[in-house]
C-alpha positions in Angstrom: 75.9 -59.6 130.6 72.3 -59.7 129.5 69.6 -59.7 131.4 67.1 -61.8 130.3 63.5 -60.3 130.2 61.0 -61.5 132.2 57.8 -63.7 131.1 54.8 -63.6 133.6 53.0 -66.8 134.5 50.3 -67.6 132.7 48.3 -67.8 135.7 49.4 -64.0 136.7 46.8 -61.5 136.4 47.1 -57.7 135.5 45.4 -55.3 138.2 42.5 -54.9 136.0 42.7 -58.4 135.2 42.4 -59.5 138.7 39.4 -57.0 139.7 37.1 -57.8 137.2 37.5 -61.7 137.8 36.8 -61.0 141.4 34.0 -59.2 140.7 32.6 -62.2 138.4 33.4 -64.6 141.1 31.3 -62.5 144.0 28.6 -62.1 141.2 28.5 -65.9 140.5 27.9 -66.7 144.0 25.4 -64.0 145.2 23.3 -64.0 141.8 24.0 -67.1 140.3 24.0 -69.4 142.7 20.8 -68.9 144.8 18.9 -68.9 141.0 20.2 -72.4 140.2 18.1 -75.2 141.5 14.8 -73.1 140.0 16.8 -73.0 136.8 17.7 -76.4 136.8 14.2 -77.2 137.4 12.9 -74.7 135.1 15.1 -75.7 132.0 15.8 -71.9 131.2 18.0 -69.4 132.5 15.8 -66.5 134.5 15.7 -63.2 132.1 16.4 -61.1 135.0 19.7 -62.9 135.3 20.5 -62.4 131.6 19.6 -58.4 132.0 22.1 -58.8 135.0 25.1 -60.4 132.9 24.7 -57.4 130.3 24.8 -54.7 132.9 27.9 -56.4 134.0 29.2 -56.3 130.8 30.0 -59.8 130.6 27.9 -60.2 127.3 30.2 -57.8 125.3 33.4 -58.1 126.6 35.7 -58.2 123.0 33.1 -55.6 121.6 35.1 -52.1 121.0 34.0 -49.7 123.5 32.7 -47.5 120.7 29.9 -50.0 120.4 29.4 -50.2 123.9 31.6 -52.8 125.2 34.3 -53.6 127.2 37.1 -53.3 124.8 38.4 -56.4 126.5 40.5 -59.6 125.3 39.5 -63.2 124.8 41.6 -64.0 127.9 39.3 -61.7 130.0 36.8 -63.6 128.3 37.8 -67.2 129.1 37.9 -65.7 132.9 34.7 -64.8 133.0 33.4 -68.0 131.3 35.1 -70.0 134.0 34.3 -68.0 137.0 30.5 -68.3 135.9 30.9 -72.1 135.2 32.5 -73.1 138.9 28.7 -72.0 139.7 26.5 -72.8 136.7 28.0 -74.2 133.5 24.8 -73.0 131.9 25.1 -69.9 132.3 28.7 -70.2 131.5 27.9 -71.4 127.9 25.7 -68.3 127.1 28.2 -65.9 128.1 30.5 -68.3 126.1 28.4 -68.4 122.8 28.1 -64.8 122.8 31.4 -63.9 122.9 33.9 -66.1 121.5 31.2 -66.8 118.6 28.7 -64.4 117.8 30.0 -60.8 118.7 33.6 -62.5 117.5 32.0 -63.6 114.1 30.7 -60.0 113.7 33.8 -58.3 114.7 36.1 -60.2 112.5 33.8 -60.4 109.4 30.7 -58.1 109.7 31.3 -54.8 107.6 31.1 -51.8 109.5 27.2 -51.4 109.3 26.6 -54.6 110.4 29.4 -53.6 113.2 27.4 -50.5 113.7 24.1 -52.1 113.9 24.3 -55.5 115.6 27.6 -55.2 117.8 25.9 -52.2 120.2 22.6 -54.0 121.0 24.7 -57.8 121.2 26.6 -55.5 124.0 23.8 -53.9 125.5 20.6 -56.3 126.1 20.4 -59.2 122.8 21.7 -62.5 123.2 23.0 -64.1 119.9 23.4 -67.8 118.4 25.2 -69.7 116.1 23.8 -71.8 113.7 25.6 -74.4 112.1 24.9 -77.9 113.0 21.9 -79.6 111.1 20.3 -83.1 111.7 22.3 -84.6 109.2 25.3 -82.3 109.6 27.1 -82.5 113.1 31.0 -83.5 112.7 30.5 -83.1 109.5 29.3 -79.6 109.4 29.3 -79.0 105.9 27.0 -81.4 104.6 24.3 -78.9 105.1 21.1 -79.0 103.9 19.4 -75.6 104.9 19.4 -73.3 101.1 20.3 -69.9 100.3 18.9 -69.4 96.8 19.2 -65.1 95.6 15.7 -63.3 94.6 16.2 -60.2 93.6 18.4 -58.3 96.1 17.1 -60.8 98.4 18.6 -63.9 99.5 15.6 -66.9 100.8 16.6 -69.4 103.2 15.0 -72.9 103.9 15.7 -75.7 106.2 16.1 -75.9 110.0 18.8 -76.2 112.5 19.4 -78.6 115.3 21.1 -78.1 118.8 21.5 -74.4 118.7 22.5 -73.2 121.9 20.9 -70.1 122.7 18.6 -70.6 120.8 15.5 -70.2 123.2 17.1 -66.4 124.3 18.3 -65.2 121.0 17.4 -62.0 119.0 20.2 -62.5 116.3 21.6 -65.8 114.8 24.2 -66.4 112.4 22.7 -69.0 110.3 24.6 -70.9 107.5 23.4 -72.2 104.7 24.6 -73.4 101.1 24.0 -71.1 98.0 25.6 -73.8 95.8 25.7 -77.0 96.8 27.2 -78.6 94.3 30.2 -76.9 95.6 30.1 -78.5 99.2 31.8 -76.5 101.6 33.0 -73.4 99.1 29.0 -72.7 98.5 28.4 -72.3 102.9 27.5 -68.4 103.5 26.7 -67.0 107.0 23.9 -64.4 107.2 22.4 -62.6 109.8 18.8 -63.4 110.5 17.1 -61.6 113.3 14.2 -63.4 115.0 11.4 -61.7 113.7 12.4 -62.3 110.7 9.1 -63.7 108.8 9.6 -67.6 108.0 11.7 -67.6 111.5 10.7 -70.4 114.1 12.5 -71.3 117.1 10.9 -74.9 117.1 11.5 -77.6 119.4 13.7 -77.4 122.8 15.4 -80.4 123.4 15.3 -82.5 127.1 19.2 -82.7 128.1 21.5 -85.0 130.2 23.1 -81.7 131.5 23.0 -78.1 130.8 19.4 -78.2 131.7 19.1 -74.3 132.0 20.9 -73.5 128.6 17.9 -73.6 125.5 19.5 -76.1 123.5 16.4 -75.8 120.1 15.7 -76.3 116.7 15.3 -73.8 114.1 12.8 -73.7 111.8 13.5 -70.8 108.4 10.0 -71.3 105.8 11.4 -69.0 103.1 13.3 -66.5 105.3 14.2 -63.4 103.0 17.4 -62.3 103.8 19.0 -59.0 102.7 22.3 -59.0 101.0 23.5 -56.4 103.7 23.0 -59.1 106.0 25.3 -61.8 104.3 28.0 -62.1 107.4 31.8 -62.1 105.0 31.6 -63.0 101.1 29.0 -65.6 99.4 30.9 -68.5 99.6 33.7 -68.1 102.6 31.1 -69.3 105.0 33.4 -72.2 105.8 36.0 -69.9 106.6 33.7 -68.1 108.9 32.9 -71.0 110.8 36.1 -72.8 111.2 38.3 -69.7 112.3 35.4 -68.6 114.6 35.2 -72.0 116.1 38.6 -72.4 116.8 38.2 -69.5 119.0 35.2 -71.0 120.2 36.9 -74.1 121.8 39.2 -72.1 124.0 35.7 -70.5 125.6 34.4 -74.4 126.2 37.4 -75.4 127.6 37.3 -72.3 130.1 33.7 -74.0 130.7 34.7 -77.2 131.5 38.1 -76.0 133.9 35.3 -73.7 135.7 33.2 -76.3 135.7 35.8 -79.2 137.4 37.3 -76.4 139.7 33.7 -76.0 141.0 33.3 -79.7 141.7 36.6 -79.8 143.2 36.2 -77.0 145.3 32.0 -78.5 146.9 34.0 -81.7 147.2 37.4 -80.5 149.2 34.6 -78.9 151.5 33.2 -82.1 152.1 35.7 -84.5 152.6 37.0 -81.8 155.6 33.4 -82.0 157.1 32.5 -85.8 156.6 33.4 -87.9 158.9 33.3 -91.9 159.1 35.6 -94.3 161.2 36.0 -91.3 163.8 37.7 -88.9 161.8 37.2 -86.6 158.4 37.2 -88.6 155.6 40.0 -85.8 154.1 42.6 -87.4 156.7 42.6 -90.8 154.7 45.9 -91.0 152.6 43.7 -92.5 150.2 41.5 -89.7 150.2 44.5 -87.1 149.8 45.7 -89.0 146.8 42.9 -88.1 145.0 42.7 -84.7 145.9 46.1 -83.9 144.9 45.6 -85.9 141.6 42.6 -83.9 140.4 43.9 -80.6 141.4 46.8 -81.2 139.3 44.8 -81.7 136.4 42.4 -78.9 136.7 45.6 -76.5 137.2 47.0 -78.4 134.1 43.6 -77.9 131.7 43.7 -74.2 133.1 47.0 -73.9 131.8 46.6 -74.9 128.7 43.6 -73.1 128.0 45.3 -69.6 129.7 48.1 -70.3 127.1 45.8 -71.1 123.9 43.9 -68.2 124.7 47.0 -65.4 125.3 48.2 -66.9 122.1 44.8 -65.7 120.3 44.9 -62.4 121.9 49.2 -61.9 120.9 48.0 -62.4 117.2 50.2 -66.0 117.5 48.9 -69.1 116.2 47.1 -71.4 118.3 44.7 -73.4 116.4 46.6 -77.0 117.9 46.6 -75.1 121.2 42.9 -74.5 121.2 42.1 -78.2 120.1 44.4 -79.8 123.0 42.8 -77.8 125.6 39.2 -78.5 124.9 40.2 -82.0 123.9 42.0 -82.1 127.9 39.6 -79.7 129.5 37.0 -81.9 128.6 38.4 -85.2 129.5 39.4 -83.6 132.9 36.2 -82.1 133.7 34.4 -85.6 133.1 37.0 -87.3 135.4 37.0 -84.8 138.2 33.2 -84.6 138.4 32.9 -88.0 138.6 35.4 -88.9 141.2 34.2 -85.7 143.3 31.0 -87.6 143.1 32.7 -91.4 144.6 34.1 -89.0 147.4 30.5 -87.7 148.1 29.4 -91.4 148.6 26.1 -92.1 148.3 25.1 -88.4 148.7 26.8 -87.7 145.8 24.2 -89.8 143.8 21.2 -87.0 145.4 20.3 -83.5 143.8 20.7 -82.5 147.1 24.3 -82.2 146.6 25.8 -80.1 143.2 28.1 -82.5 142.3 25.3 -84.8 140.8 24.9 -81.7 138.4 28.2 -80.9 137.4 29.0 -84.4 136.7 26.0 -84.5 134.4 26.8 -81.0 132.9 30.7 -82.2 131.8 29.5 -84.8 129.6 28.8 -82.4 127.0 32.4 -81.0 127.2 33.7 -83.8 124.9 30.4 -83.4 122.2 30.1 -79.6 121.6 32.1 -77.1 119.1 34.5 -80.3 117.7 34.3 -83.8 119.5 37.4 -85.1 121.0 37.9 -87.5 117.7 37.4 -84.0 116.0 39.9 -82.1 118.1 42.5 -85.0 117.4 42.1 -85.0 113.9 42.9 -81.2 114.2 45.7 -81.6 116.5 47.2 -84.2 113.6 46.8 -82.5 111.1 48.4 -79.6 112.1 51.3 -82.1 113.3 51.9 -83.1 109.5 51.6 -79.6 107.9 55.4 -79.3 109.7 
Protein backbone atom coordinates (compact mmCIF):
# COMPACT_ATOMS: atom_id res chain seq x y z
CA UNK A 1 0.00 0.00 0.00
CA UNK A 2 1.16 3.59 -0.46
CA UNK A 3 1.53 5.89 1.92
CA UNK A 4 0.38 9.04 1.01
CA UNK A 5 2.85 12.05 1.83
CA UNK A 6 1.98 14.48 4.00
CA UNK A 7 0.94 18.30 3.21
CA UNK A 8 1.40 20.75 6.21
CA UNK A 9 -1.37 23.28 6.91
CA UNK A 10 -0.95 26.30 5.51
CA UNK A 11 -1.24 27.95 8.77
CA UNK A 12 1.88 25.60 10.14
CA UNK A 13 4.97 27.29 10.70
CA UNK A 14 8.65 26.01 10.35
CA UNK A 15 10.80 26.62 13.61
CA UNK A 16 12.39 29.54 12.12
CA UNK A 17 9.24 30.45 10.71
CA UNK A 18 7.59 30.59 14.01
CA UNK A 19 10.55 32.59 15.96
CA UNK A 20 10.92 35.28 13.76
CA UNK A 21 7.02 36.00 13.67
CA UNK A 22 7.12 36.00 17.41
CA UNK A 23 9.73 38.21 17.59
CA UNK A 24 7.72 40.72 15.06
CA UNK A 25 4.74 40.33 17.21
CA UNK A 26 6.67 41.31 20.71
CA UNK A 27 8.37 44.14 18.61
CA UNK A 28 4.97 45.48 17.32
CA UNK A 29 3.67 45.80 20.72
CA UNK A 30 6.62 47.17 22.73
CA UNK A 31 7.86 49.64 19.88
CA UNK A 32 5.09 50.06 17.81
CA UNK A 33 2.45 50.40 19.76
CA UNK A 34 3.32 53.02 22.48
CA UNK A 35 4.67 55.33 19.10
CA UNK A 36 1.11 55.27 17.54
CA UNK A 37 -1.22 57.92 18.76
CA UNK A 38 1.97 60.62 18.24
CA UNK A 39 2.14 59.09 14.74
CA UNK A 40 -1.23 59.22 14.11
CA UNK A 41 -1.14 62.73 15.18
CA UNK A 42 2.02 63.55 13.55
CA UNK A 43 1.09 62.08 9.97
CA UNK A 44 4.61 60.47 9.71
CA UNK A 45 6.12 57.43 10.92
CA UNK A 46 9.01 58.40 13.72
CA UNK A 47 12.69 57.80 11.98
CA UNK A 48 13.85 56.17 14.98
CA UNK A 49 11.20 53.57 14.35
CA UNK A 50 12.16 53.06 10.72
CA UNK A 51 16.12 52.76 11.83
CA UNK A 52 14.44 50.12 14.28
CA UNK A 53 12.59 48.04 11.40
CA UNK A 54 16.00 47.81 9.46
CA UNK A 55 18.04 46.52 12.32
CA UNK A 56 15.35 43.99 12.64
CA UNK A 57 15.75 43.19 9.28
CA UNK A 58 12.28 43.50 8.34
CA UNK A 59 13.12 46.02 5.50
CA UNK A 60 15.18 43.37 3.55
CA UNK A 61 13.77 40.22 4.16
CA UNK A 62 13.78 38.61 0.22
CA UNK A 63 17.18 40.42 -0.28
CA UNK A 64 20.08 37.63 -0.66
CA UNK A 65 22.12 37.62 2.32
CA UNK A 66 25.09 38.57 0.13
CA UNK A 67 23.55 42.00 -0.04
CA UNK A 68 22.79 42.02 3.43
CA UNK A 69 19.53 40.57 3.89
CA UNK A 70 17.68 37.96 5.23
CA UNK A 71 17.59 35.53 2.48
CA UNK A 72 14.01 35.03 3.36
CA UNK A 73 10.70 34.16 1.35
CA UNK A 74 7.66 36.28 0.49
CA UNK A 75 5.69 34.09 2.93
CA UNK A 76 8.05 35.35 5.84
CA UNK A 77 7.34 38.50 4.27
CA UNK A 78 3.51 38.48 4.35
CA UNK A 79 4.11 37.46 8.25
CA UNK A 80 5.80 40.28 9.04
CA UNK A 81 3.48 42.67 7.21
CA UNK A 82 0.66 41.25 9.17
CA UNK A 83 2.11 41.06 12.54
CA UNK A 84 3.06 44.87 12.16
CA UNK A 85 -0.42 45.72 10.80
CA UNK A 86 -2.60 44.00 13.89
CA UNK A 87 -0.66 47.14 15.53
CA UNK A 88 -0.22 49.85 12.91
CA UNK A 89 -1.30 49.26 9.32
CA UNK A 90 1.01 52.14 8.60
CA UNK A 91 3.78 50.91 9.36
CA UNK A 92 2.66 47.65 7.89
CA UNK A 93 2.46 49.32 4.40
CA UNK A 94 6.10 50.54 4.41
CA UNK A 95 7.50 47.32 5.35
CA UNK A 96 5.00 46.13 2.64
CA UNK A 97 6.20 48.54 -0.27
CA UNK A 98 9.69 47.80 0.37
CA UNK A 99 9.62 44.35 0.00
CA UNK A 100 7.10 42.91 -2.12
CA UNK A 101 7.79 45.95 -4.59
CA UNK A 102 10.86 47.73 -4.48
CA UNK A 103 13.72 45.32 -3.34
CA UNK A 104 11.42 42.59 -5.41
CA UNK A 105 11.48 44.83 -8.59
CA UNK A 106 15.30 45.03 -8.21
CA UNK A 107 15.89 41.48 -7.55
CA UNK A 108 13.89 40.18 -10.37
CA UNK A 109 14.98 42.84 -13.02
CA UNK A 110 17.88 45.00 -11.77
CA UNK A 111 21.20 43.73 -13.39
CA UNK A 112 23.79 42.82 -11.04
CA UNK A 113 25.25 46.35 -10.52
CA UNK A 114 22.13 47.83 -9.84
CA UNK A 115 21.84 44.49 -7.45
CA UNK A 116 25.18 45.34 -6.16
CA UNK A 117 24.51 48.87 -5.56
CA UNK A 118 20.91 49.47 -4.48
CA UNK A 119 19.84 46.07 -2.85
CA UNK A 120 22.60 46.43 0.24
CA UNK A 121 21.64 50.01 1.29
CA UNK A 122 17.46 49.15 0.53
CA UNK A 123 18.56 46.24 3.30
CA UNK A 124 20.53 48.23 5.49
CA UNK A 125 19.06 51.94 6.26
CA UNK A 126 16.97 53.38 2.64
CA UNK A 127 13.46 53.05 2.29
CA UNK A 128 12.23 52.76 -1.42
CA UNK A 129 8.99 53.70 -3.48
CA UNK A 130 7.17 52.87 -6.32
CA UNK A 131 6.06 55.18 -8.70
CA UNK A 132 3.47 54.37 -11.07
CA UNK A 133 0.18 56.01 -10.60
CA UNK A 134 -0.27 59.63 -12.10
CA UNK A 135 -3.23 62.11 -11.75
CA UNK A 136 -4.72 60.98 -14.79
CA UNK A 137 -3.35 57.43 -14.65
CA UNK A 138 -4.79 55.33 -11.56
CA UNK A 139 -6.73 51.93 -12.81
CA UNK A 140 -5.52 52.75 -15.84
CA UNK A 141 -1.91 52.81 -15.11
CA UNK A 142 -0.66 53.16 -18.41
CA UNK A 143 -2.04 56.14 -19.68
CA UNK A 144 0.97 57.90 -18.31
CA UNK A 145 1.99 61.15 -18.84
CA UNK A 146 5.43 61.60 -17.03
CA UNK A 147 8.35 61.37 -20.45
CA UNK A 148 11.49 59.62 -20.80
CA UNK A 149 13.01 61.22 -23.89
CA UNK A 150 17.25 59.87 -24.43
CA UNK A 151 20.08 62.75 -24.47
CA UNK A 152 23.04 61.46 -25.13
CA UNK A 153 23.81 58.52 -22.75
CA UNK A 154 21.34 60.15 -20.64
CA UNK A 155 17.73 59.52 -20.39
CA UNK A 156 15.48 63.13 -19.03
CA UNK A 157 12.38 62.64 -17.25
CA UNK A 158 9.38 65.01 -16.84
CA UNK A 159 6.07 64.99 -15.14
CA UNK A 160 5.03 64.16 -11.53
CA UNK A 161 3.45 61.30 -9.66
CA UNK A 162 0.52 61.08 -7.40
CA UNK A 163 -0.13 58.94 -4.30
CA UNK A 164 3.19 57.44 -3.88
CA UNK A 165 3.47 55.66 -0.79
CA UNK A 166 6.60 56.17 0.81
CA UNK A 167 7.21 58.78 -0.67
CA UNK A 168 7.95 61.26 2.20
CA UNK A 169 10.86 58.44 3.58
CA UNK A 170 12.32 57.39 0.32
CA UNK A 171 15.97 57.52 -0.93
CA UNK A 172 15.29 55.38 -4.16
CA UNK A 173 12.09 55.26 -6.35
CA UNK A 174 11.33 53.28 -9.25
CA UNK A 175 9.63 55.76 -11.42
CA UNK A 176 7.91 54.98 -14.81
CA UNK A 177 7.59 56.77 -17.53
CA UNK A 178 6.85 56.48 -21.34
CA UNK A 179 9.78 56.81 -23.89
CA UNK A 180 7.27 56.41 -26.78
CA UNK A 181 4.04 57.07 -26.27
CA UNK A 182 2.63 56.45 -29.28
CA UNK A 183 3.12 52.97 -28.32
CA UNK A 184 1.00 53.09 -25.01
CA UNK A 185 1.96 50.57 -22.70
CA UNK A 186 5.00 48.84 -24.90
CA UNK A 187 6.85 52.43 -24.55
CA UNK A 188 6.50 52.34 -20.12
CA UNK A 189 10.31 51.92 -18.79
CA UNK A 190 11.19 51.86 -15.06
CA UNK A 191 14.29 53.65 -13.93
CA UNK A 192 15.91 54.18 -10.87
CA UNK A 193 15.95 57.76 -9.60
CA UNK A 194 17.59 58.50 -6.37
CA UNK A 195 16.33 61.48 -4.47
CA UNK A 196 18.90 63.88 -4.88
CA UNK A 197 18.69 63.46 -8.13
CA UNK A 198 18.62 67.23 -9.55
CA UNK A 199 14.99 68.06 -10.99
CA UNK A 200 13.69 65.58 -8.02
CA UNK A 201 10.87 67.08 -5.77
CA UNK A 202 8.92 65.19 -3.32
CA UNK A 203 5.90 67.79 -3.57
CA UNK A 204 2.79 67.73 -1.88
CA UNK A 205 1.71 65.14 1.08
CA UNK A 206 -1.68 64.35 0.87
CA UNK A 207 -4.36 64.64 4.15
CA UNK A 208 -5.86 60.86 4.39
CA UNK A 209 -9.07 59.08 5.63
CA UNK A 210 -6.70 56.43 7.13
CA UNK A 211 -3.10 55.53 7.02
CA UNK A 212 -2.40 58.88 8.60
CA UNK A 213 1.26 57.94 9.47
CA UNK A 214 2.29 56.41 6.00
CA UNK A 215 3.58 59.71 3.53
CA UNK A 216 1.26 59.23 0.89
CA UNK A 217 2.98 62.50 -1.77
CA UNK A 218 3.42 63.74 -5.05
CA UNK A 219 6.41 63.69 -7.11
CA UNK A 220 7.65 66.37 -8.81
CA UNK A 221 10.84 65.28 -11.82
CA UNK A 222 11.82 69.04 -13.81
CA UNK A 223 14.19 67.45 -16.37
CA UNK A 224 15.61 64.61 -14.15
CA UNK A 225 18.74 63.10 -16.08
CA UNK A 226 18.75 59.59 -15.71
CA UNK A 227 21.61 57.30 -16.53
CA UNK A 228 21.05 54.37 -18.84
CA UNK A 229 22.69 52.11 -16.03
CA UNK A 230 19.77 53.05 -14.08
CA UNK A 231 16.97 51.90 -16.59
CA UNK A 232 15.38 49.11 -14.13
CA UNK A 233 14.78 45.75 -17.12
CA UNK A 234 14.73 46.74 -21.10
CA UNK A 235 13.33 50.22 -22.65
CA UNK A 236 10.04 49.27 -23.23
CA UNK A 237 9.08 46.13 -20.78
CA UNK A 238 8.18 48.64 -18.16
CA UNK A 239 4.68 47.21 -18.24
CA UNK A 240 6.00 43.91 -17.57
CA UNK A 241 7.85 45.29 -14.61
CA UNK A 242 4.90 46.65 -13.10
CA UNK A 243 2.35 44.16 -13.56
CA UNK A 244 4.36 40.98 -12.47
CA UNK A 245 5.79 43.05 -9.55
CA UNK A 246 2.28 44.09 -8.57
CA UNK A 247 0.89 40.92 -8.56
CA UNK A 248 3.31 40.14 -5.90
CA UNK A 249 2.40 43.25 -4.36
CA UNK A 250 -1.31 42.38 -3.68
CA UNK A 251 -0.47 39.30 -1.60
CA UNK A 252 1.69 41.90 0.83
CA UNK A 253 -1.74 44.21 1.09
CA UNK A 254 -3.78 41.57 1.68
CA UNK A 255 -1.40 40.36 4.56
CA UNK A 256 -2.10 44.17 5.65
CA UNK A 257 -5.51 44.14 5.75
CA UNK A 258 -5.83 40.26 7.57
CA UNK A 259 -3.25 41.94 10.25
CA UNK A 260 -5.18 44.73 10.21
CA UNK A 261 -8.89 42.90 10.92
CA UNK A 262 -7.16 40.42 13.27
CA UNK A 263 -6.09 43.45 15.30
CA UNK A 264 -9.56 44.90 15.51
CA UNK A 265 -10.89 41.64 16.28
CA UNK A 266 -8.55 40.85 18.90
CA UNK A 267 -9.11 45.00 20.94
CA UNK A 268 -12.73 44.07 20.38
CA UNK A 269 -12.96 40.22 21.90
CA UNK A 270 -11.12 42.09 24.90
CA UNK A 271 -13.88 44.33 25.26
CA UNK A 272 -16.93 42.65 24.89
CA UNK A 273 -15.34 40.15 27.94
CA UNK A 274 -14.89 43.40 30.09
CA UNK A 275 -18.14 45.48 29.09
CA UNK A 276 -20.76 44.93 30.93
CA UNK A 277 -24.57 46.30 30.52
CA UNK A 278 -27.83 44.46 31.75
CA UNK A 279 -25.68 42.89 34.64
CA UNK A 280 -23.49 40.84 32.71
CA UNK A 281 -20.50 41.04 29.95
CA UNK A 282 -21.78 42.01 26.85
CA UNK A 283 -19.63 38.73 25.33
CA UNK A 284 -22.32 36.44 27.20
CA UNK A 285 -25.17 37.69 24.68
CA UNK A 286 -25.86 34.93 21.99
CA UNK A 287 -26.15 37.81 19.83
CA UNK A 288 -22.88 38.98 20.68
CA UNK A 289 -21.23 35.48 20.10
CA UNK A 290 -22.71 35.24 16.70
CA UNK A 291 -20.79 37.86 15.62
CA UNK A 292 -17.68 36.94 17.09
CA UNK A 293 -17.65 33.61 15.57
CA UNK A 294 -18.66 35.13 12.17
CA UNK A 295 -15.79 37.53 11.89
CA UNK A 296 -13.25 35.11 13.13
CA UNK A 297 -14.14 32.83 10.43
CA UNK A 298 -13.52 35.25 7.88
CA UNK A 299 -10.31 36.70 9.03
CA UNK A 300 -8.99 32.90 9.35
CA UNK A 301 -10.55 32.57 5.79
CA UNK A 302 -8.68 35.90 4.13
CA UNK A 303 -5.49 34.47 6.11
CA UNK A 304 -5.83 31.43 4.20
CA UNK A 305 -6.06 32.54 1.13
CA UNK A 306 -3.34 34.97 1.34
CA UNK A 307 -0.94 32.08 3.20
CA UNK A 308 -1.77 29.95 0.08
CA UNK A 309 -1.23 32.81 -2.77
CA UNK A 310 1.80 33.64 -1.17
CA UNK A 311 3.46 29.76 -0.74
CA UNK A 312 2.42 29.46 -4.34
CA UNK A 313 4.80 32.62 -5.28
CA UNK A 314 7.53 31.37 -3.24
CA UNK A 315 7.00 27.22 -4.87
CA UNK A 316 7.61 28.97 -8.31
CA UNK A 317 3.58 27.93 -8.95
CA UNK A 318 1.33 30.24 -10.47
CA UNK A 319 -0.78 32.42 -8.43
CA UNK A 320 -1.65 35.52 -10.22
CA UNK A 321 -5.83 34.61 -9.59
CA UNK A 322 -4.76 33.64 -6.13
CA UNK A 323 -3.14 36.96 -5.42
CA UNK A 324 -6.17 38.95 -6.85
CA UNK A 325 -8.89 36.82 -4.73
CA UNK A 326 -7.10 37.40 -1.62
CA UNK A 327 -6.68 41.10 -1.71
CA UNK A 328 -10.05 41.32 -3.43
CA UNK A 329 -11.44 39.14 0.13
CA UNK A 330 -8.83 40.47 2.49
CA UNK A 331 -10.04 43.79 1.76
CA UNK A 332 -13.66 43.27 1.81
CA UNK A 333 -13.15 41.43 5.18
CA UNK A 334 -11.00 43.91 6.77
CA UNK A 335 -13.67 46.74 6.07
CA UNK A 336 -16.45 44.47 7.50
CA UNK A 337 -14.65 43.36 10.66
CA UNK A 338 -13.48 46.81 11.51
CA UNK A 339 -16.61 48.17 11.23
CA UNK A 340 -18.67 45.69 13.22
CA UNK A 341 -15.82 45.56 15.94
CA UNK A 342 -16.70 49.25 16.05
CA UNK A 343 -21.06 48.59 16.64
CA UNK A 344 -19.66 46.19 19.41
CA UNK A 345 -17.65 49.09 21.01
CA UNK A 346 -20.98 51.15 21.11
CA UNK A 347 -20.62 54.56 21.31
CA UNK A 348 -16.94 54.29 22.39
CA UNK A 349 -16.17 52.86 19.43
CA UNK A 350 -17.10 56.20 17.64
CA UNK A 351 -13.91 58.04 20.11
CA UNK A 352 -10.05 58.01 19.34
CA UNK A 353 -9.91 56.92 22.60
CA UNK A 354 -10.48 53.51 21.48
CA UNK A 355 -8.21 51.87 18.25
CA UNK A 356 -10.88 50.58 16.58
CA UNK A 357 -12.05 54.03 15.32
CA UNK A 358 -8.50 53.81 13.54
CA UNK A 359 -8.47 50.64 12.04
CA UNK A 360 -11.88 51.03 10.73
CA UNK A 361 -10.63 54.19 9.02
CA UNK A 362 -7.29 52.58 7.90
CA UNK A 363 -9.21 49.40 5.97
CA UNK A 364 -10.88 51.54 3.61
CA UNK A 365 -7.91 51.88 1.60
CA UNK A 366 -7.63 48.04 1.40
CA UNK A 367 -10.17 47.91 -1.52
CA UNK A 368 -8.35 51.26 -3.51
CA UNK A 369 -4.60 50.53 -3.43
CA UNK A 370 -2.24 48.17 -5.82
CA UNK A 371 -5.66 47.10 -8.16
CA UNK A 372 -9.30 48.01 -6.88
CA UNK A 373 -11.62 45.36 -6.20
CA UNK A 374 -13.31 45.98 -9.89
CA UNK A 375 -9.59 45.60 -10.89
CA UNK A 376 -8.88 42.42 -9.03
CA UNK A 377 -12.14 40.93 -10.60
CA UNK A 378 -11.37 41.79 -13.97
CA UNK A 379 -8.05 39.81 -13.26
CA UNK A 380 -9.70 37.01 -11.56
CA UNK A 381 -11.97 36.73 -15.10
CA UNK A 382 -9.75 36.99 -17.17
CA UNK A 383 -7.64 34.41 -16.00
CA UNK A 384 -10.96 32.28 -15.77
CA UNK A 385 -11.39 32.47 -19.69
CA UNK A 386 -7.66 32.00 -20.68
CA UNK A 387 -8.80 28.01 -19.63
Amino acid sequence: MTTLAHTPALTTLNEDESMFREAVREFAESEVAPRVPRMEADQAIDPDLISMLFDLGVMGIEVPEHYGGLGGSLFTAVLVVEELSRVDPSVGVLVDVQNTLVNNAIRRWGTAGQQGRFLPALASGTVGAYALSEAGSGSDAFALALRAVPDGDDWVLNGSKLWITNGGEAGLYIIFANVQPELRHKGITAFLVERDTPGFTVGKKEEKLGIRASSTTELILDGVRVPEENVLGEIGMGYRVAIETLNEGRIGIGAQMVGLAQGAFDHTLKYVQEREQFGRPVAEFQGVQFQLGEMATEIEAARLMVYNAARLKDDGSRFLREAAMAKLFASRVAQRVSSRCIDLHGGYGFTTEYPVEKLYRDSKIGTIYEGTDNMQLQTIAKDLLRE
